[in-house]
C-alpha positions as a Markdown table, in Angstrom:
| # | Residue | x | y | z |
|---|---|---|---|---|
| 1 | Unk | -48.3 | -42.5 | 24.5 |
| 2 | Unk | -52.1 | -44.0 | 25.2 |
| 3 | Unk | -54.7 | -42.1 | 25.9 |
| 4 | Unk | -57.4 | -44.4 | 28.3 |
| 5 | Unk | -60.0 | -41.4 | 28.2 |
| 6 | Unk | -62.8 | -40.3 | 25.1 |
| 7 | Unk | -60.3 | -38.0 | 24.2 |
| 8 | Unk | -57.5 | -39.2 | 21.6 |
| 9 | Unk | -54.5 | -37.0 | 21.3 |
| 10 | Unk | -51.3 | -37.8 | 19.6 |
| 11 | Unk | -49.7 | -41.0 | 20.1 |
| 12 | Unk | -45.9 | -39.3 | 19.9 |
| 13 | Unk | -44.9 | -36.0 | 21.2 |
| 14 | Unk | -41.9 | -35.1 | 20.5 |
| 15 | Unk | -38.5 | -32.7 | 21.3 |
| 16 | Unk | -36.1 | -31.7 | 18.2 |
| 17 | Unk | -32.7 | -30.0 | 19.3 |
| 18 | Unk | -30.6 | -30.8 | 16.9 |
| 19 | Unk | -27.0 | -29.5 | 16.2 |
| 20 | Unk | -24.3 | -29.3 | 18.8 |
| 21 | Unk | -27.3 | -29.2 | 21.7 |
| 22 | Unk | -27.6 | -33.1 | 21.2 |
| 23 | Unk | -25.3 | -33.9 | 23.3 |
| 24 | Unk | -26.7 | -31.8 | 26.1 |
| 25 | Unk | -30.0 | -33.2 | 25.6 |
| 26 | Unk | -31.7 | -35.7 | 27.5 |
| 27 | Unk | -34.8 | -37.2 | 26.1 |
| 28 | Unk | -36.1 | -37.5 | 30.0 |
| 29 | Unk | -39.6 | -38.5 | 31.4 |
| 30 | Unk | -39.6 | -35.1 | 33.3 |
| 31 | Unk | -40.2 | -33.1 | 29.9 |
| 32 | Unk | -42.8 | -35.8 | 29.0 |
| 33 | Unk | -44.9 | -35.2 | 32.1 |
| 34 | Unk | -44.8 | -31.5 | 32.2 |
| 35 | Unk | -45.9 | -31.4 | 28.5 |
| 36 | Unk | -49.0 | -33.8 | 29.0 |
| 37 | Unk | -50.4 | -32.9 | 32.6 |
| 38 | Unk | -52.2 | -30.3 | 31.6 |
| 39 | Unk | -54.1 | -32.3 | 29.2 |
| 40 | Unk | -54.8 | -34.9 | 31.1 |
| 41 | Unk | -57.0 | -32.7 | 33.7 |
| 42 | Unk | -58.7 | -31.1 | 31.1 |
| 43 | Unk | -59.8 | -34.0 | 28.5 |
| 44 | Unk | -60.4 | -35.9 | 32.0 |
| 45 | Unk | -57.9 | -38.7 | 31.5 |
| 46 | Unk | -58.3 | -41.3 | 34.9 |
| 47 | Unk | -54.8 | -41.6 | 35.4 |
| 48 | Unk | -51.5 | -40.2 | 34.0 |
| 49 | Unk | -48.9 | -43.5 | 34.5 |
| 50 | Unk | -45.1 | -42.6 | 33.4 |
| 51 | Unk | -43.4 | -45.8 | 32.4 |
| 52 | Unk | -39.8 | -44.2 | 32.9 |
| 53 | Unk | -38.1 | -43.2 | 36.2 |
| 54 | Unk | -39.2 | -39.4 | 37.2 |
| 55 | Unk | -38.3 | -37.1 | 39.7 |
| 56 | Unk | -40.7 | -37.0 | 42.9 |
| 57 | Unk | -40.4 | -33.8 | 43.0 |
| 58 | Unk | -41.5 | -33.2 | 40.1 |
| 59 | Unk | -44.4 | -35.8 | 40.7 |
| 60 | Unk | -45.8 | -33.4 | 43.5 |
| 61 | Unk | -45.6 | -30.3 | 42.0 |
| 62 | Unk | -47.8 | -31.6 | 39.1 |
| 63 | Unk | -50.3 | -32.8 | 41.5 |
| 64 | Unk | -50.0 | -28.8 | 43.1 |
| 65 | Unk | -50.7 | -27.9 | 39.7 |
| 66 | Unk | -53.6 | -29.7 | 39.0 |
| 67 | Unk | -55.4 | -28.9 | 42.8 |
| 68 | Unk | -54.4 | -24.8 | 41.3 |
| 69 | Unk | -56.3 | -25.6 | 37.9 |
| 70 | Unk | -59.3 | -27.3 | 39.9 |
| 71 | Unk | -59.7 | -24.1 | 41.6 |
| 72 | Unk | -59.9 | -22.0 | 38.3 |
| 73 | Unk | -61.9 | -24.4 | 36.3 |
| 74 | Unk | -64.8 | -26.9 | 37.5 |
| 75 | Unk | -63.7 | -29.2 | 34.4 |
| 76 | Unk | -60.1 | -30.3 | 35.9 |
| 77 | Unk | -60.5 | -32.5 | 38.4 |
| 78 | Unk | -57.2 | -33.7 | 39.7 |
| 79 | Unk | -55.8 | -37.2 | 38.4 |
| 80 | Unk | -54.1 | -39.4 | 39.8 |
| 81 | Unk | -49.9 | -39.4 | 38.7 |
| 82 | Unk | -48.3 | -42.7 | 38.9 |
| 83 | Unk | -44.3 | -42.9 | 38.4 |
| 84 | Unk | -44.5 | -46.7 | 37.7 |
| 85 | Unk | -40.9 | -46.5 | 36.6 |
| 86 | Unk | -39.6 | -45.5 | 39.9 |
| 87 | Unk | -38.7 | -42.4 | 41.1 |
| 88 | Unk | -35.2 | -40.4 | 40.4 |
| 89 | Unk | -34.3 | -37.9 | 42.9 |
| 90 | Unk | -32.5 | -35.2 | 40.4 |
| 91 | Unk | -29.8 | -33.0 | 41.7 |
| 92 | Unk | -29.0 | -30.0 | 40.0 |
| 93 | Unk | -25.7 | -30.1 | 38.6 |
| 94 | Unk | -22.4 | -27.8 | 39.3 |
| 95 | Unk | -21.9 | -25.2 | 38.5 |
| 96 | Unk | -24.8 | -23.8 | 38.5 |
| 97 | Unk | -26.1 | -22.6 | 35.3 |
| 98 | Unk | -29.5 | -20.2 | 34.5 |
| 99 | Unk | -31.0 | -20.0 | 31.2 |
| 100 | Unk | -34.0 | -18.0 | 30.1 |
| 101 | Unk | -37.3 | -18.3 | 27.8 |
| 102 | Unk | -36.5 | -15.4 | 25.3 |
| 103 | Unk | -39.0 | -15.1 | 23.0 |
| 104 | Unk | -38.6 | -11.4 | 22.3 |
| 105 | Unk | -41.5 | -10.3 | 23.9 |
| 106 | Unk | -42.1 | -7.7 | 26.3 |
| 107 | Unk | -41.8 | -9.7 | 29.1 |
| 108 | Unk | -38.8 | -11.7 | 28.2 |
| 109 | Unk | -36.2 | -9.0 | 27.0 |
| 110 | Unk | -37.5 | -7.0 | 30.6 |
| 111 | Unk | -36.3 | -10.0 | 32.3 |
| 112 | Unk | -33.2 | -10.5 | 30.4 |
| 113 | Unk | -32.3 | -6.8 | 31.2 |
| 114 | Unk | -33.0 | -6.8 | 35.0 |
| 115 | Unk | -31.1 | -9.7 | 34.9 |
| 116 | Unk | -28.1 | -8.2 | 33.3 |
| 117 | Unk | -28.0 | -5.1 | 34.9 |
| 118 | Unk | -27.7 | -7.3 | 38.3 |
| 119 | Unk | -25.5 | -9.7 | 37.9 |
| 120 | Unk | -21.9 | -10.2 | 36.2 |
| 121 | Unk | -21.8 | -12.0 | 33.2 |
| 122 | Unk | -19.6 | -14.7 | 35.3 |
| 123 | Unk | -22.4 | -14.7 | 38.1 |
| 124 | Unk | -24.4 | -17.9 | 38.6 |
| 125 | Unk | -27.5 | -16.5 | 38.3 |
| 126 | Unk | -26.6 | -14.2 | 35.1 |
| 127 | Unk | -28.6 | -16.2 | 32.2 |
| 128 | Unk | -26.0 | -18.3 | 30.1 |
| 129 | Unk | -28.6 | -19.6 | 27.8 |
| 130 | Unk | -31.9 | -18.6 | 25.7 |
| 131 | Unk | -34.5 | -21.1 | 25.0 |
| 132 | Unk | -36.1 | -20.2 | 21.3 |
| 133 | Unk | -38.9 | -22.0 | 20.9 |
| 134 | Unk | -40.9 | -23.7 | 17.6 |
| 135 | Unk | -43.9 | -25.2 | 17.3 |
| 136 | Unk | -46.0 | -23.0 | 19.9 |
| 137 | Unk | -48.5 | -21.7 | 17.3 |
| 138 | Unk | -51.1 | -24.2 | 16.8 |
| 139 | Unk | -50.3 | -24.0 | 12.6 |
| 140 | Unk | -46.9 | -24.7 | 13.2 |
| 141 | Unk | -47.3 | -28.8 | 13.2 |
| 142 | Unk | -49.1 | -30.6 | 10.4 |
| 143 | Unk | -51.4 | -32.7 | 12.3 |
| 144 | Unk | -51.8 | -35.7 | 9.5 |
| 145 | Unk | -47.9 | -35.7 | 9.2 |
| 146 | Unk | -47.1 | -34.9 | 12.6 |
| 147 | Unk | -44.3 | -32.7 | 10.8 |
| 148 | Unk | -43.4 | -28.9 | 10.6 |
| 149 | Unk | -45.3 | -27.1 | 8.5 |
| 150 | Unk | -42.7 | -26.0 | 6.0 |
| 151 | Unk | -43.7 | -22.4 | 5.4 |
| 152 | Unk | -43.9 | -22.3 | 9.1 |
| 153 | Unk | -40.3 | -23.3 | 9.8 |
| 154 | Unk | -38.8 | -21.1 | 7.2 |
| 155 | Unk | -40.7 | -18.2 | 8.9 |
| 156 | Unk | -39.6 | -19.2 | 12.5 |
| 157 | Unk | -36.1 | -19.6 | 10.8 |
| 158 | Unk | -35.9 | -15.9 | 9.2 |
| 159 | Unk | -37.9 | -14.0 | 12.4 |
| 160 | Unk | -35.9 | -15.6 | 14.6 |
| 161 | Unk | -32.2 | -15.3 | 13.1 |
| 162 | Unk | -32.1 | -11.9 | 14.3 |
| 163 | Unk | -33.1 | -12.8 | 17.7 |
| 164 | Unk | -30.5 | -15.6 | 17.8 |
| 165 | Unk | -27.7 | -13.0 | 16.6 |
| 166 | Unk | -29.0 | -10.6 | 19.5 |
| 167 | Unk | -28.7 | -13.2 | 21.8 |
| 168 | Unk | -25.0 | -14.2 | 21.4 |
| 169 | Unk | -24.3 | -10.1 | 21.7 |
| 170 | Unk | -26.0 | -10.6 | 25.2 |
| 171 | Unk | -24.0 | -13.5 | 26.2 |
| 172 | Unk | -26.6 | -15.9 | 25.6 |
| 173 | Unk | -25.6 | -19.4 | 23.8 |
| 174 | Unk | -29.3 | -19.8 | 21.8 |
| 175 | Unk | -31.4 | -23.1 | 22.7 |
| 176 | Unk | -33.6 | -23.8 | 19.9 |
| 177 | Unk | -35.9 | -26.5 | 20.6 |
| 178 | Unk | -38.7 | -27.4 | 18.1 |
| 179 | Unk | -41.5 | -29.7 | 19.1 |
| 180 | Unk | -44.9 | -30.7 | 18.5 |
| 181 | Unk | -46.2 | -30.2 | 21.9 |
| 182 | Unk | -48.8 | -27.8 | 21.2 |
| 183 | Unk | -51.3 | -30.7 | 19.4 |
| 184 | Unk | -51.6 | -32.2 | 23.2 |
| 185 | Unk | -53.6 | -29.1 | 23.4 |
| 186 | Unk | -57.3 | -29.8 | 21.9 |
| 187 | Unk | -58.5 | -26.2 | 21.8 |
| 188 | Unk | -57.3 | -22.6 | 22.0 |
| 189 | Unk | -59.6 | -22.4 | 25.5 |
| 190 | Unk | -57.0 | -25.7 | 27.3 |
| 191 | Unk | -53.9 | -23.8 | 25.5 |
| 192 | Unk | -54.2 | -20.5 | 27.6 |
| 193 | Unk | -56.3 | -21.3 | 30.5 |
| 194 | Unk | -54.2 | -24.5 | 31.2 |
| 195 | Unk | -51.4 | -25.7 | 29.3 |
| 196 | Unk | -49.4 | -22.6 | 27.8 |
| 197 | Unk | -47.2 | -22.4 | 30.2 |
| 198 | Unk | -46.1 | -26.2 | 31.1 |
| 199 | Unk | -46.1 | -26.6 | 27.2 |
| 200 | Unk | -43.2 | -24.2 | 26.9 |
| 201 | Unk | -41.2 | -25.1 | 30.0 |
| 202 | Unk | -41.5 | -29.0 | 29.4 |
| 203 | Unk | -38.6 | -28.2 | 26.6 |
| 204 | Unk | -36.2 | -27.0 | 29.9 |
| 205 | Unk | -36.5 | -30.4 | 31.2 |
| 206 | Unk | -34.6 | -31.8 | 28.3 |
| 207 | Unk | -31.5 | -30.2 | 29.8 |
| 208 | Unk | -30.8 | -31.2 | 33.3 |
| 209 | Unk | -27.1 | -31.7 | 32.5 |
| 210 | Unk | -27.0 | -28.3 | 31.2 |
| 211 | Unk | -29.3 | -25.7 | 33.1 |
| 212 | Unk | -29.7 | -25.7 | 36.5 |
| 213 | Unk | -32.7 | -23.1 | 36.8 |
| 214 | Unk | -35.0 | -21.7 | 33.9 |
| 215 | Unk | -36.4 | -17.8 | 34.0 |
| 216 | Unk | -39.9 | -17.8 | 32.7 |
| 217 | Unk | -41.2 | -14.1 | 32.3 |
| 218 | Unk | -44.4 | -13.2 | 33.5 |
| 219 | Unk | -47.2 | -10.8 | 33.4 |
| 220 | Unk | -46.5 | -8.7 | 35.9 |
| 221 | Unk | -50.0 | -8.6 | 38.3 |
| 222 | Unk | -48.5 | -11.2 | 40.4 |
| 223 | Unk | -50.6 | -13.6 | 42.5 |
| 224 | Unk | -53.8 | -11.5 | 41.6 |
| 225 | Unk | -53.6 | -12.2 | 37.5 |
| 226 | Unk | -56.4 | -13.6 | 36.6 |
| 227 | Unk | -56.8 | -17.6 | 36.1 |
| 228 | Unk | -54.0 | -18.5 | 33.1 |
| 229 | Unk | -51.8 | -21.3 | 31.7 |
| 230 | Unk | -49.2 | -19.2 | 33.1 |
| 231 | Unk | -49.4 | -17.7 | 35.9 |
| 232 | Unk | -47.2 | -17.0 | 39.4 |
| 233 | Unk | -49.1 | -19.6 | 41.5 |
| 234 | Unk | -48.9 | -22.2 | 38.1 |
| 235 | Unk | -45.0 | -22.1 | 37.0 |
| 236 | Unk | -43.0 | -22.9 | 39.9 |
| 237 | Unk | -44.9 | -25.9 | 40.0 |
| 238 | Unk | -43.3 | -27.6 | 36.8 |
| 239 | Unk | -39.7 | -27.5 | 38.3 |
| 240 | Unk | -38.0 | -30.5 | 39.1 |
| 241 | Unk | -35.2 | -31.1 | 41.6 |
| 242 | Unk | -32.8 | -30.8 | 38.8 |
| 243 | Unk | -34.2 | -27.4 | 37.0 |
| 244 | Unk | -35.8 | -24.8 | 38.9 |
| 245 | Unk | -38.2 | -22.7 | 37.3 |
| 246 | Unk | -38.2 | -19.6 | 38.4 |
| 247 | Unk | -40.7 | -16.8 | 37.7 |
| 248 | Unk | -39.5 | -13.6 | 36.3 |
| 249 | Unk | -40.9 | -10.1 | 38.0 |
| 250 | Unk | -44.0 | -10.9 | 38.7 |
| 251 | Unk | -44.8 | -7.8 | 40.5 |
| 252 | Unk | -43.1 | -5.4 | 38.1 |
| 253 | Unk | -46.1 | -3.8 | 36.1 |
| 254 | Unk | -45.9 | -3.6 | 32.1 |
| 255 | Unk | -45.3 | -0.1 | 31.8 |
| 256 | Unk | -42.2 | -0.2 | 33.9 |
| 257 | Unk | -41.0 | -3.6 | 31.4 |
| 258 | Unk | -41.5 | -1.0 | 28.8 |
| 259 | Unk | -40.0 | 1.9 | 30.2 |
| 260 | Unk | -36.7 | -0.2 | 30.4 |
| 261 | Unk | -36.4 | -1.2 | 27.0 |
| 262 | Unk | -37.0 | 2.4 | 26.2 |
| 263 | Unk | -33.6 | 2.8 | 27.7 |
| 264 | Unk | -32.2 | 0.0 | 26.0 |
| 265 | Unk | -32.0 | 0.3 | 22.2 |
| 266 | Unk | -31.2 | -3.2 | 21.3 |
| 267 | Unk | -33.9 | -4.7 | 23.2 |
| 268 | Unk | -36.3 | -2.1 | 21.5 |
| 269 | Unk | -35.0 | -3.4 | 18.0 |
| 270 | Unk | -35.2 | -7.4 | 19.3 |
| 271 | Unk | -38.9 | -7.2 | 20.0 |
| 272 | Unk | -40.9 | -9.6 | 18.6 |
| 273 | Unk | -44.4 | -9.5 | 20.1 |
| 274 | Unk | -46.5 | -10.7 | 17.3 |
| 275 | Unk | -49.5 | -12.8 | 17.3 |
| 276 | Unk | -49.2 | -13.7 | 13.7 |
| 277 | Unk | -46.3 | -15.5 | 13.5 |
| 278 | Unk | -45.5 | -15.1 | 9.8 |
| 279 | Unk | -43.1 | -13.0 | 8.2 |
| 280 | Unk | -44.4 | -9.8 | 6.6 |
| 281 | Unk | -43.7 | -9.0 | 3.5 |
| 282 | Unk | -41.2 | -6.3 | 4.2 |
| 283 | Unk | -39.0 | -8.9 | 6.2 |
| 284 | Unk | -39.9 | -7.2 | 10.1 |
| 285 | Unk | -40.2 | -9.8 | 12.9 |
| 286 | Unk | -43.8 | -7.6 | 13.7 |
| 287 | Unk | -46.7 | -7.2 | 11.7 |
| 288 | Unk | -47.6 | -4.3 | 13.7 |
| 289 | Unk | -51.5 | -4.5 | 13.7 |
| 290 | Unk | -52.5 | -7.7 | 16.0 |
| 291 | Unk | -53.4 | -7.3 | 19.4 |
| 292 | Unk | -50.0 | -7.5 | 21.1 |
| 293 | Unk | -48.2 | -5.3 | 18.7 |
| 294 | Unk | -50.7 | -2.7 | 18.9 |
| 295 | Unk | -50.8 | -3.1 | 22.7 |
| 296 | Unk | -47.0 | -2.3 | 22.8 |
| 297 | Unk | -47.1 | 0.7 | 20.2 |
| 298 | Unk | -49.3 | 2.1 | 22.7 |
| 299 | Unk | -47.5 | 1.3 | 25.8 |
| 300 | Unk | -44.6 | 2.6 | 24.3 |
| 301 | Unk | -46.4 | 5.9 | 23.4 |
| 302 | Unk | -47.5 | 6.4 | 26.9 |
| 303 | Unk | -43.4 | 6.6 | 27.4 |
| 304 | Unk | -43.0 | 9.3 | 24.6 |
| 305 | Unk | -40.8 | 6.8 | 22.5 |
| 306 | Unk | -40.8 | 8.7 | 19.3 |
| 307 | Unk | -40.6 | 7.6 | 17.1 |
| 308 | Unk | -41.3 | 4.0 | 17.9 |
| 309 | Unk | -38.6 | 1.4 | 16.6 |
| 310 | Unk | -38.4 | 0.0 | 13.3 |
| 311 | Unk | -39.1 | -3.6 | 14.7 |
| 312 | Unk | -42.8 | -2.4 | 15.2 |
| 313 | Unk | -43.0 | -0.4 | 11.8 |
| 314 | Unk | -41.7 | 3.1 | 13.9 |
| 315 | Unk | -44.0 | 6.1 | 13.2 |
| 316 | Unk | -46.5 | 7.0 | 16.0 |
| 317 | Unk | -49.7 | 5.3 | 17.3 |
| 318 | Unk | -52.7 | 7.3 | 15.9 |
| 319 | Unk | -56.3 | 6.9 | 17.3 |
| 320 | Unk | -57.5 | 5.1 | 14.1 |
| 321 | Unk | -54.9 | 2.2 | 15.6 |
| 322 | Unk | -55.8 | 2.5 | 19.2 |
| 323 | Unk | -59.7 | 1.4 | 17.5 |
| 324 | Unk | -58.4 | -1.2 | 16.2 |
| 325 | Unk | -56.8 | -2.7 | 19.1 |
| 326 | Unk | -59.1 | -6.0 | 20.6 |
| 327 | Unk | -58.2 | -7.1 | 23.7 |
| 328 | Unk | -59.3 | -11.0 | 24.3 |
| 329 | Unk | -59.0 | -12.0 | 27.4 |
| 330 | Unk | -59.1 | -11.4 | 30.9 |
| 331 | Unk | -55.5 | -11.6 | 30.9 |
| 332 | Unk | -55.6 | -8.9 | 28.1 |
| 333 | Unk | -58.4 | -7.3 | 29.4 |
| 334 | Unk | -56.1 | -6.4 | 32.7 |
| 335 | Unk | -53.4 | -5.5 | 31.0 |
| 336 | Unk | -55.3 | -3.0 | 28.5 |
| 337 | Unk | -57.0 | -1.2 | 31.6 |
| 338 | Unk | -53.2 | -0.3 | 33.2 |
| 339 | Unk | -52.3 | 0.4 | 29.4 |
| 340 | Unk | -55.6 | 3.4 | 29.4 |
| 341 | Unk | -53.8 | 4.2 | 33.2 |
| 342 | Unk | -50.9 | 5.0 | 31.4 |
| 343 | Unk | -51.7 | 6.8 | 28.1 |
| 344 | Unk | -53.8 | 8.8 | 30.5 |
| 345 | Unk | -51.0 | 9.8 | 32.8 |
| 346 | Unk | -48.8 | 11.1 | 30.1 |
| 347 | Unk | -51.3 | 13.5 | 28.4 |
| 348 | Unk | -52.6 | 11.2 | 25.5 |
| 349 | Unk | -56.3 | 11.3 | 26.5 |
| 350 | Unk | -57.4 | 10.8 | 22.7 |
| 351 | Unk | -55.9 | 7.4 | 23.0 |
| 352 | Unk | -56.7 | 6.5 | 26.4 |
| 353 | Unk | -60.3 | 7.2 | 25.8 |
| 354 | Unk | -60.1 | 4.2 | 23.2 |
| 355 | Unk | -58.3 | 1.7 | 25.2 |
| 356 | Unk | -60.3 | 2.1 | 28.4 |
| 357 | Unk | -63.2 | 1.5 | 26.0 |
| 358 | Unk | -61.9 | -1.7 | 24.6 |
| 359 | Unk | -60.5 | -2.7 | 28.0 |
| 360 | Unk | -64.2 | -2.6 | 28.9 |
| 361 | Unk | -65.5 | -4.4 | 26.3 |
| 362 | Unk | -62.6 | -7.3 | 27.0 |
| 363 | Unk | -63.9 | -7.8 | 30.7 |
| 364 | Unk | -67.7 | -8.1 | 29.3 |
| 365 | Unk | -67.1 | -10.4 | 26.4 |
| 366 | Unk | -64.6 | -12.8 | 29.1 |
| 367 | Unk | -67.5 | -12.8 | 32.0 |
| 368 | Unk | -70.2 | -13.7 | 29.2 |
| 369 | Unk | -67.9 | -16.6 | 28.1 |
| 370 | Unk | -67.7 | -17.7 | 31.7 |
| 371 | Unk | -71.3 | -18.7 | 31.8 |
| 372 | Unk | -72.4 | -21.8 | 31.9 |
| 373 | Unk | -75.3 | -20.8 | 29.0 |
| 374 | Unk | -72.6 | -19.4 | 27.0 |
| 375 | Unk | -70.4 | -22.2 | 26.9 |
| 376 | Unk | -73.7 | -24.6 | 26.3 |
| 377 | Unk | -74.2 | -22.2 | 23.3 |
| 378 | Unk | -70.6 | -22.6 | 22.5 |
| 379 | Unk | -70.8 | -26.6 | 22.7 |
| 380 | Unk | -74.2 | -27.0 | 20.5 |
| 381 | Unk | -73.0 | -24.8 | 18.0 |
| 382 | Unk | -70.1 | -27.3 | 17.6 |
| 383 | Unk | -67.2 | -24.5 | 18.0 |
């Protein structure tokens, strides 16, 4: 890889599956394009020129993409994409065959349910695979070695055995795919605004012999969510004629994700929402005090789950929690205000009281850092 712009990113980004998926996997320029578009708009690279045959339709959708991106944020200014290889019309192959992103979270296990409950295991649209992702905290790779960081993997390894085992007693067959895509991401600002979602699904477009369509779960506030690297107007545009993506219920609203798994035991016990991703010291896939596991404690206690599941240290959610609970983002910051709906609706007024507040405070601290004095701030300051 060359960069041509003042930017210099890594000169090899690459895909690890390993195992019996090798033969499944194709190392093919589709995964390479979706993984580095997003950069390229937001370091301002002139050009993005793939040297290896690519799917045109592919080829458009990232220029959709970027025209979406230049409408959220002055910076990205649409480059030109230039399949100097050729092009290669994918087909998807038969019969079909749907996988899903599950990376325990909310959003993911909803979708996984919804999709269970309607469709046959032996359906073509019932998901046959789940996609387990490492590498997508930015500690995960070592920059100077370009390696995973060991501790890292061992933790990714432990959290995520559980959620490998609950996969196969869905039905799933577990995709682990580990990968050093997140260092073409040069701050946390280009990871969520622009690149977290193509970053994740570029790993899909290693299996076009395999998967025919991906499920990518989403917020749930639809077309109106505020600008994000993943977002309903953003996702569809990383499919390729080979693999669709296809964006999971993104009208259904977080408290009626939660209120499913509420019904569904397993899926309560699978969740693994943390921010932190290390393992705590008492082996739980949660640490139970960053932003999302606190924001699902309290979504669940708006449901009356008592007491809350084990995978996100059980008990109740008391206000001294609900304080500590820091939205930050708009994304968040949306979320947290339906959260304070909620709590409110089912009686707990202590607690809504506190989330409303810190909902607030989200949406102020995300305008300020939309101003163009605050960024300047930002920049001199050297952060």
């Amino acid at each position: 890889m060359r960069w041509e712009g003042p930017w210099r990113g890594p000169e090899r980004v690459w895909f690890d599956v390993g195992g019996d998926l090798a033969a499944d996997a194709d190392a093919r320029a589709e995964a390479f394009l979706v993984a580095v578009a997003p950069t390229a708009v937001w370091v301002g690279e002139p050009r993005v020129v793939v040297e290896a045959p690519v799917c045109p339709r592919l080829v458009e959708g990232v220029r959709d993409a970027m025209r979406v991106l230049s409408t959220w944020w002055p910076r990205c200014v649409p480059v030109p994409v230039e399949p100097a290889g050729g092009r290669d019309a994918l087909r998807p192959r038969l019969p079909r065959r749907a996988a899903v992103f599950l990376s325990g979270g909310v959003d993911s296990l909803s979708l996984l349910r919804a999709n269970r409950l309607a469709h046959p295991l032996d359906h073509p649209a019932s998901f046959a695979d789940g996609v387990l992702l490492f590498g997508w905290h930015e500690a995960d790779v070592d920059p100077t070695t370009d390696a995973p960081r060991p501790e890292r993997l061992a933790a990714f390894e432990a959290t995520h055995a559980r959620l490998r085992a609950f996969a196969r007693a869905q039905g799933l067959d577990p995709l682990v795919v580990r990968t050093n895509a997140r260092r073409l991401h040069p701050d946390h600002a280009m990871s969520v605004g622009v690149g977290f979602g193509a970053g994740m699904l570029a790993a899909a477009h290693l299996f076009p012999r395999r998967l025919t369509e991906v499920g990518y779960a989403s917020s749930g506030l639809g077309p109106s969510a505020p600008p994000h690297g993943s977002h309903p107007l953003l996702d569809p545009c990383w499919s390729s004629g080979a693999v669709e993506v296809l964006v999971g219920e993104p009208f259904t609203p977080r408290e009626e994700k939660l209120a499913r798994l509420a019904a569904w035991r397993d899926g309560l016990e699978a969740l693994h929402v943390c921010l932190l991703h290390d393992l705590p010291p008492d082996g739980r896939a949660n640490c139970g005090r960053c932003e999302k596991c606190l924001r699902t404690r309290l979504g669940l206690a708006a449901l009356g789950v008592a007491p809350l599941p084990a995978s996100l240290g059980g008990g109740s959610v008391t206000v001294e929690q609900a304080e500590a609970f820091r939205p930050s983002g708009p994304l968040q910051a949306a979320l947290a205000r339906d959260l304070a709906d909620a709590l409110a609706r089912a009686g707990r007024h202590d607690l809504a009281v506190v989330v409303a507040r810190k909902a607030a405070a989200a949406h102020r601290r995300s305008r300020r850092r939309g101003r163009w004095w605050y960024r300047a701030w930002r920049r001199l300051r050297g952060r």
